[in-house]
N, CA, C and O atoms as a GROMACS GRO file, in nm:
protein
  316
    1UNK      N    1   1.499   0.069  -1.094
    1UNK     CA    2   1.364   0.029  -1.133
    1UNK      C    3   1.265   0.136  -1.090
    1UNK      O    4   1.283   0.204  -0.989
    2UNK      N    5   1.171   0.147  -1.162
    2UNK     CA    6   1.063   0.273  -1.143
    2UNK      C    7   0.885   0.198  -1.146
    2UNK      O    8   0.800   0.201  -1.236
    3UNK      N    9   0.882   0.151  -1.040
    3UNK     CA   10   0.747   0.096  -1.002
    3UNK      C   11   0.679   0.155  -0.962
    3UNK      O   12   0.697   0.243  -0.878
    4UNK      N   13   0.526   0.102  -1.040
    4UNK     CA   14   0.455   0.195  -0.996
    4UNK      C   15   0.364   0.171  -0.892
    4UNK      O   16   0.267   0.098  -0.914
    5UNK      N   17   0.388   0.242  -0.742
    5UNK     CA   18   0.331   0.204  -0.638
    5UNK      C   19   0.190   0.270  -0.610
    5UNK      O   20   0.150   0.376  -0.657
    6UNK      N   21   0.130   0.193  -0.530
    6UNK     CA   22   0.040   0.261  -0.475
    6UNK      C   23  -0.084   0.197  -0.342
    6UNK      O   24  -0.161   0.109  -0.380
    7UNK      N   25  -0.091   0.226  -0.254
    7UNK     CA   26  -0.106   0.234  -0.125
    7UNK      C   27  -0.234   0.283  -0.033
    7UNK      O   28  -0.239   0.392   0.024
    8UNK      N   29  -0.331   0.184  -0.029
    8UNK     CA   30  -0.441   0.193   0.010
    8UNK      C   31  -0.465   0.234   0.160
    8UNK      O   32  -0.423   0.146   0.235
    9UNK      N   33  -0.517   0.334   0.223
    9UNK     CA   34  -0.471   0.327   0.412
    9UNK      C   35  -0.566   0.386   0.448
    9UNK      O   36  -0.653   0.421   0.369
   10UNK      N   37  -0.570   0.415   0.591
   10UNK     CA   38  -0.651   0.509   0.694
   10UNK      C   39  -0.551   0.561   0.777
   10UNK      O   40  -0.438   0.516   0.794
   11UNK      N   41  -0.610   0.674   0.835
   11UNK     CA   42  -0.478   0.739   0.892
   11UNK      C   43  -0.438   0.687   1.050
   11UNK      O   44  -0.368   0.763   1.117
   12UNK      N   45  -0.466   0.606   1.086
   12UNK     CA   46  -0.480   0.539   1.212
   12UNK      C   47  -0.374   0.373   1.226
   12UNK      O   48  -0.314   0.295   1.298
   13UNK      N   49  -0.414   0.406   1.103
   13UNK     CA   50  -0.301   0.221   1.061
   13UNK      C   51  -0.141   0.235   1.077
   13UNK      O   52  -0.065   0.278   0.990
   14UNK      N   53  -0.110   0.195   1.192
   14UNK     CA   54   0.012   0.168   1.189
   14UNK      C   55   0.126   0.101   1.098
   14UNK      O   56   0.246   0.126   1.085
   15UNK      N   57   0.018  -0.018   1.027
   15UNK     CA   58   0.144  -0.093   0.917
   15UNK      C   59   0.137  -0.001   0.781
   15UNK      O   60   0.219  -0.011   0.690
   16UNK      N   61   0.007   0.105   0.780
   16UNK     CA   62  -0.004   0.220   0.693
   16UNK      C   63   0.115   0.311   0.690
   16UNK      O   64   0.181   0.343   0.591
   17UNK      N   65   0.132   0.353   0.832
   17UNK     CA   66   0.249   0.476   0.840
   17UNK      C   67   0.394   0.455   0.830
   17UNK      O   68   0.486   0.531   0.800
   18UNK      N   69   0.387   0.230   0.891
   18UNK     CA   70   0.521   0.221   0.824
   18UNK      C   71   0.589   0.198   0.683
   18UNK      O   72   0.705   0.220   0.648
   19UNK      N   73   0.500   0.153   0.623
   19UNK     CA   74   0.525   0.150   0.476
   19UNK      C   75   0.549   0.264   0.396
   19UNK      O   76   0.639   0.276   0.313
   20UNK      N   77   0.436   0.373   0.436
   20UNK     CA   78   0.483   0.540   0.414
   20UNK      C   79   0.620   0.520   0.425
   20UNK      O   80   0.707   0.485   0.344
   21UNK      N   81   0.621   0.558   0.573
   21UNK     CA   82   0.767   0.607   0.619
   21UNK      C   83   0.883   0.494   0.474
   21UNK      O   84   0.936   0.543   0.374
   22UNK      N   85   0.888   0.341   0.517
   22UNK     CA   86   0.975   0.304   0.467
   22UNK      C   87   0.951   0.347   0.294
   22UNK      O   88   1.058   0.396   0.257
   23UNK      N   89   0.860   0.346   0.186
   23UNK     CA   90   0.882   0.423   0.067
   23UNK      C   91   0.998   0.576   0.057
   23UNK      O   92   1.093   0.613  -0.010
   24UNK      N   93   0.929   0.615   0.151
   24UNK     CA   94   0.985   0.760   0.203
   24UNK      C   95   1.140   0.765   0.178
   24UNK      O   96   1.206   0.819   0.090
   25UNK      N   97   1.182   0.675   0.307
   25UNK     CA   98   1.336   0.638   0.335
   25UNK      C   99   1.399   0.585   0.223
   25UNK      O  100   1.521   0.587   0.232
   26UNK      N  101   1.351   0.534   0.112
   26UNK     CA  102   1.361   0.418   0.038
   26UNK      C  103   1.391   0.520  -0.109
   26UNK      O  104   1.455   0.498  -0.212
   27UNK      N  105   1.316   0.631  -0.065
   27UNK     CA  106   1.268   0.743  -0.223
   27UNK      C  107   1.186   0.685  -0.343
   27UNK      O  108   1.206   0.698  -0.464
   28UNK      N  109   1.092   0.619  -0.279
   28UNK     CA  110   1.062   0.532  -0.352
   28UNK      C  111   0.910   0.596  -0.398
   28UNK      O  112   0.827   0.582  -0.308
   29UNK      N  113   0.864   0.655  -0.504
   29UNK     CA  114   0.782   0.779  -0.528
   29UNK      C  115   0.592   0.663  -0.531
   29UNK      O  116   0.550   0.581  -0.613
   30UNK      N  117   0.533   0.715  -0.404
   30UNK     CA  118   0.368   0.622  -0.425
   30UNK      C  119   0.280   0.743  -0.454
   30UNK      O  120   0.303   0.864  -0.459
   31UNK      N  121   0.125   0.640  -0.477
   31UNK     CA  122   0.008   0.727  -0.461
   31UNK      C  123  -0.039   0.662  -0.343
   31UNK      O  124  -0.043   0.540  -0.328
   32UNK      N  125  -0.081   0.767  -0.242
   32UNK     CA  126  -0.151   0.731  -0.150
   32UNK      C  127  -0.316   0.748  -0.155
   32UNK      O  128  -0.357   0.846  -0.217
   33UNK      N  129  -0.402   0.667  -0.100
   33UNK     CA  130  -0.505   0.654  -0.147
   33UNK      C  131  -0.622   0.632  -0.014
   33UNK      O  132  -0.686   0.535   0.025
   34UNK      N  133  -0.613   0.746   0.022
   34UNK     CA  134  -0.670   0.734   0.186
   34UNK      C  135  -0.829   0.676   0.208
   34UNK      O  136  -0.895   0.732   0.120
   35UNK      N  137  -0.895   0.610   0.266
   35UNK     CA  138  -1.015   0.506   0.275
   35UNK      C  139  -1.070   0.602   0.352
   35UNK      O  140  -1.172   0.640   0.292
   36UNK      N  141  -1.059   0.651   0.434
   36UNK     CA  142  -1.103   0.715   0.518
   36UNK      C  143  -1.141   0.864   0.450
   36UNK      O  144  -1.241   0.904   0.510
   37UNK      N  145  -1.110   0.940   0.371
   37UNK     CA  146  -1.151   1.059   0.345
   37UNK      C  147  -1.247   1.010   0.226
   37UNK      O  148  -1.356   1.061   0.202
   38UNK      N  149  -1.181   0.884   0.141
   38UNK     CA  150  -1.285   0.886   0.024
   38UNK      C  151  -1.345   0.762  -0.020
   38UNK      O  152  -1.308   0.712  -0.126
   39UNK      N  153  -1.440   0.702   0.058
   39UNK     CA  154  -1.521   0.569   0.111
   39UNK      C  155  -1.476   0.487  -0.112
   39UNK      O  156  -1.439   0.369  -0.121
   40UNK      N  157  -1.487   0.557  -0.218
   40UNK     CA  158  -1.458   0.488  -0.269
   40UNK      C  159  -1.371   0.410  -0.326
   40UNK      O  160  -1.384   0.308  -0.393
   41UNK      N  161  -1.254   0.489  -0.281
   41UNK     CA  162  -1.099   0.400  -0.212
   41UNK      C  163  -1.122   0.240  -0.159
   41UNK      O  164  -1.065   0.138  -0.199
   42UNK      N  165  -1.238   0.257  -0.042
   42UNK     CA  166  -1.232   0.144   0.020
   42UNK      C  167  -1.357   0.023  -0.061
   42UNK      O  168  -1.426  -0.057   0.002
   43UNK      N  169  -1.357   0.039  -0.182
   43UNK     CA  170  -1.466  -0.012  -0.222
   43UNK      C  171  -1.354  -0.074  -0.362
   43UNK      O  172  -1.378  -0.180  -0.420
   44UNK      N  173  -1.271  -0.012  -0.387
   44UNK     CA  174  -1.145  -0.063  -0.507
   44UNK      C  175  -1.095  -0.188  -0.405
   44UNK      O  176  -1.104  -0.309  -0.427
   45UNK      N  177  -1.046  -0.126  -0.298
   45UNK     CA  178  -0.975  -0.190  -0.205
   45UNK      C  179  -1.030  -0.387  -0.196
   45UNK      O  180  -0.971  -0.495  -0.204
   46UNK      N  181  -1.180  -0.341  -0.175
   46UNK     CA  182  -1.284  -0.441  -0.200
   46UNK      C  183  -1.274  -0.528  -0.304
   46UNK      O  184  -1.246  -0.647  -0.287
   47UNK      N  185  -1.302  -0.458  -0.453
   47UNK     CA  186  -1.248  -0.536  -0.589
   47UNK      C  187  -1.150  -0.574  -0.595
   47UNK      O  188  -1.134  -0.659  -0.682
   48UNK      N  189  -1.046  -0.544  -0.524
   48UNK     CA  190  -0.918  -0.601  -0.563
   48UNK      C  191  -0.880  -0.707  -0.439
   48UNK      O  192  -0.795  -0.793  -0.460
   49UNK      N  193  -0.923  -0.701  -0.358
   49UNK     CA  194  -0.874  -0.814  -0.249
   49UNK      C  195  -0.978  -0.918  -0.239
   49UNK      O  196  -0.962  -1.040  -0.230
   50UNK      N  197  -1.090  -0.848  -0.241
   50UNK     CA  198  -1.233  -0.938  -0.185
   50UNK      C  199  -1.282  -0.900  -0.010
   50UNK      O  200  -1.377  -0.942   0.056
   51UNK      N  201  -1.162  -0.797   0.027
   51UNK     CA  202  -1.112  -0.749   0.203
   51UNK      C  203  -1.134  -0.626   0.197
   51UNK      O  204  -1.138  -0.569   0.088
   52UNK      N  205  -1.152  -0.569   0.299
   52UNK     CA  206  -1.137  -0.465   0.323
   52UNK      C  207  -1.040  -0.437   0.424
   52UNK      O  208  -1.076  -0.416   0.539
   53UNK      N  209  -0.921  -0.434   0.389
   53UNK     CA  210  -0.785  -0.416   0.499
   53UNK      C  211  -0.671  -0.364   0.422
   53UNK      O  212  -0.642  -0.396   0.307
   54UNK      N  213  -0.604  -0.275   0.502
   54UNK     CA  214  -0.521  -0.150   0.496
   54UNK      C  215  -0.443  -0.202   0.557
   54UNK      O  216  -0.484  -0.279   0.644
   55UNK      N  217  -0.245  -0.176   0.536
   55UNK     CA  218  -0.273  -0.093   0.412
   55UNK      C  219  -0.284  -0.222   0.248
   55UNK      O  220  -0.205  -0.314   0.224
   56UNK      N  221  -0.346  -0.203   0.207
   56UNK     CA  222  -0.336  -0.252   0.046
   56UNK      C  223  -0.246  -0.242  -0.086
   56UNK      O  224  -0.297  -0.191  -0.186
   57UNK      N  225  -0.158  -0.275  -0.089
   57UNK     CA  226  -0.024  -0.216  -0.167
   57UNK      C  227  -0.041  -0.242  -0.311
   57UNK      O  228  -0.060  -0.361  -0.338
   58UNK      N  229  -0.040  -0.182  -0.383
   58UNK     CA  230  -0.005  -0.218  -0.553
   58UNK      C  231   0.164  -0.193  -0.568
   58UNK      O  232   0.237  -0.106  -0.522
   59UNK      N  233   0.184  -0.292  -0.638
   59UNK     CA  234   0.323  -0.277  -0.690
   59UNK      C  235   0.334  -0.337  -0.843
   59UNK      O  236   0.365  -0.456  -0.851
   60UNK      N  237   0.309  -0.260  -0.972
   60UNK     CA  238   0.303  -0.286  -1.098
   60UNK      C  239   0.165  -0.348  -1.063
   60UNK      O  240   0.066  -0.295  -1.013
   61UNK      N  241   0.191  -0.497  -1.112
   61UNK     CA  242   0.038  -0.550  -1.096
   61UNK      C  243   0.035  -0.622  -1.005
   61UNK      O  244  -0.053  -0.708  -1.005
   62UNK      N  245   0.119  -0.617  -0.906
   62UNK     CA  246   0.089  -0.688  -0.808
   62UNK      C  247   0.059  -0.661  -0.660
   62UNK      O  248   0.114  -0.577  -0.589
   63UNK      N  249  -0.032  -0.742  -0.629
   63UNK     CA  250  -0.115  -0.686  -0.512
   63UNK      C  251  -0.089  -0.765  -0.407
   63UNK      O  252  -0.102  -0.887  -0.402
   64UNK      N  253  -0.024  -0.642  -0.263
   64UNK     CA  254   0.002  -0.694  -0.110
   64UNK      C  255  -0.116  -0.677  -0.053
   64UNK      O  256  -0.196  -0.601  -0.109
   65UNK      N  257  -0.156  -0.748   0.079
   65UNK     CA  258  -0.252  -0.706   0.193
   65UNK      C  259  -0.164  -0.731   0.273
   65UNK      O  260  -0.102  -0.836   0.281
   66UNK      N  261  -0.149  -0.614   0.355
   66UNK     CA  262  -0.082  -0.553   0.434
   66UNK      C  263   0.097  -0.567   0.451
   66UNK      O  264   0.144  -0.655   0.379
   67UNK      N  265   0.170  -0.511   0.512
   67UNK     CA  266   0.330  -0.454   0.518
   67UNK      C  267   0.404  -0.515   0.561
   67UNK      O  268   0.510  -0.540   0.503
   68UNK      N  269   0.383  -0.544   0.640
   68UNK     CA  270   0.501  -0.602   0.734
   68UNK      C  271   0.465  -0.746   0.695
   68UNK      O  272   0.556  -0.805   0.636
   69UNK      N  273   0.402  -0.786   0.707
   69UNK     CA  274   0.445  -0.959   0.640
   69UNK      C  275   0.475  -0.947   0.509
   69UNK      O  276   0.526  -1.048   0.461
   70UNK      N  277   0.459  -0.850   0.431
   70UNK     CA  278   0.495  -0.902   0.310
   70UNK      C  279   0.623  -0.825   0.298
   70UNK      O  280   0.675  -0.848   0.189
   71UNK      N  281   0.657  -0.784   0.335
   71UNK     CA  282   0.822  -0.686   0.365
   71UNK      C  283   0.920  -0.746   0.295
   71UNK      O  284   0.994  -0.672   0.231
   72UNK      N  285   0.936  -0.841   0.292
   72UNK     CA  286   1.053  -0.905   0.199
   72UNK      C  287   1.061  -0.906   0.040
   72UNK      O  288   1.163  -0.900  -0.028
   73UNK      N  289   0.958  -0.913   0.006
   73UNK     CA  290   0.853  -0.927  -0.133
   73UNK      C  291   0.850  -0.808  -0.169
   73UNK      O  292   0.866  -0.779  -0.288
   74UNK      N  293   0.828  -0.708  -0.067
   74UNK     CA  294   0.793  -0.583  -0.098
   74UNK      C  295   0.934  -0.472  -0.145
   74UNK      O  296   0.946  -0.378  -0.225
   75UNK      N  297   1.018  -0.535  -0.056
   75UNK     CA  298   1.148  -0.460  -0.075
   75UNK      C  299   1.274  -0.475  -0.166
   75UNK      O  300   1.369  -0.401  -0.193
   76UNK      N  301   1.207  -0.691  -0.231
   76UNK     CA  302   1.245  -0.697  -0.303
   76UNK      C  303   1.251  -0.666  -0.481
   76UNK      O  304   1.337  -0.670  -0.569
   77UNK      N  305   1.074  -0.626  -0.467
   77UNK     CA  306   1.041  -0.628  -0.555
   77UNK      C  307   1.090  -0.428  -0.587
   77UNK      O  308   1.088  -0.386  -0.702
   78UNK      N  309   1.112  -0.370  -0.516
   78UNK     CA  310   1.161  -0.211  -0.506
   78UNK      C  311   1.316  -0.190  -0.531
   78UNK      O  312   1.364  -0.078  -0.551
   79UNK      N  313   1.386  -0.302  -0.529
   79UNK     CA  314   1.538  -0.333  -0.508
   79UNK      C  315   1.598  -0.271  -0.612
   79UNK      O  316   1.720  -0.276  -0.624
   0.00000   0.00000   0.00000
C-alpha cells in the first residue's frame, strides 16, 4: 500500500521524533511539515483538528492527533 502520509511537528516533540523514526524503520515515505519554522503549518494544523497539537498525522484522509495512542490505527492502516 502507498499512503499518503503526512506529519505535522516541532522539533522538540518527542511523540514527533517517534513517529519519524518509526515511518523511517517502517520505509514508509512522509511529508514533514514543521510548525515551528513555518507558523502557517500550525494554523492548517488548526483547520484540521480545531487543536493545536503535534504531532498531527494525515494518513490518505484520515486524520491522527498525536502517535503513540493512535499506534495501532496508525500501523495498521500502513500494513
Amino acid at each position: 500500500m502507498s499512503a499518503n502520509v503526512k506529519i505535522y511537528t516541532i522539533p522538540t516533540c518527542s511523540d514527533c521524533n517517534h513517529a519519524k523514526r518509526y515511518f523511517k524503520e517502517q520505509n514508509v515515505p512522509y511529508m514533514e511539515y514543521n510548525c515551528e519554522e513555518n507558523p502557517e503549518y500550525a494554523v492548517e494544523v488548526k483547520n484540521l483538528t480545531g487543536k493545536q497539537i503535534v504531532p498531527t498525522i494525515l494518513i490518505d484522509d484520515k486524520v491522527f492527533i498525536g502517535f503513540a495512542e493512535n499506534f495501532k490505527e496508525i500501523s495498521a492502516l500502513l500494513a
